[in-house]
N, C-alpha and C positions, 0 to 999 in steps of 0.2 A: 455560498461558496460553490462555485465548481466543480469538476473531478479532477479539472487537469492543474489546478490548484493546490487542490488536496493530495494528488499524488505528488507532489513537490515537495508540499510541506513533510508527507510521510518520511520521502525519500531522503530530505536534508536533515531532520530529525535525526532518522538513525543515521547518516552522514558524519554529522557531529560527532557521534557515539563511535565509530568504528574507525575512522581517519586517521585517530593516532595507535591502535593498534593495531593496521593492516599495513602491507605493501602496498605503493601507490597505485599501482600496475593491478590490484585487485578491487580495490574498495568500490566501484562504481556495480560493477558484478554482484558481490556482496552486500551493499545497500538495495541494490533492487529486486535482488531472492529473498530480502530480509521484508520490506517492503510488502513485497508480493504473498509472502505467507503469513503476516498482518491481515491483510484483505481479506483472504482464502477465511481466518477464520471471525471475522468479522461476518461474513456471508454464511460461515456455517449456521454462525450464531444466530442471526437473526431468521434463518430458513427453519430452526425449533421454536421458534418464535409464533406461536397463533395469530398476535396481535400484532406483526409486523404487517407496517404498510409499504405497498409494492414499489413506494417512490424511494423509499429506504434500499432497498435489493440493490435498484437500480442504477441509484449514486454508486455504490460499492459495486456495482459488477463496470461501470465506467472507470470508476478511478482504477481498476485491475487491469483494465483496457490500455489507461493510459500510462501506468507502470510501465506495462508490457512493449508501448512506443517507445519509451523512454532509451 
C-alpha cells in the first residue's frame, strides 16, 4: 500500500465516524486534523521504538505529507 492510499483510507474512516455528527460545512477540516494527529502519534510511537525500521518512519511521515495535500 501506498501513502497516498493510506491517507485516504485514514481520512474516510474517520469520515464515516464524524459526517453525521458534524456540520457539512466542517467535516473535511475535522477529518483531516483528526487524521493528521493519528499520524503524529503513530510517528511518535515508532521513534521510541529501538527496533523500528527506517522504511516504517517513512511510510508515516509520507502519508502526513499527503494528509496535509489533501
Amino acid at each position: 500500500m501506498n501513502a497516498k492510499v493510506k491517507a485516504s483510507e485514514l481520512y474516510n474512516e474517520i469520515k464515516f465516524e464524524v459526517e453525521y455528527n458534524s456540520q457539512p460545512s466542517t467535516v473535511h477540516g475535522m477529518c483531516k486534523k483528526l487524521a493528521l494527529v493519528l499520524v503524529r502519534e503513530m510517528l511518535t510511537q515508532l521513534n521510541k521504538l529501538e527496533s523500528t525500521d527506517l522504511s516504517d518512519l517513512q511510510f508515516w511521515v509520507e502519508v502526513e505529507y499527503e494528509l496535509n495535500e489533501m
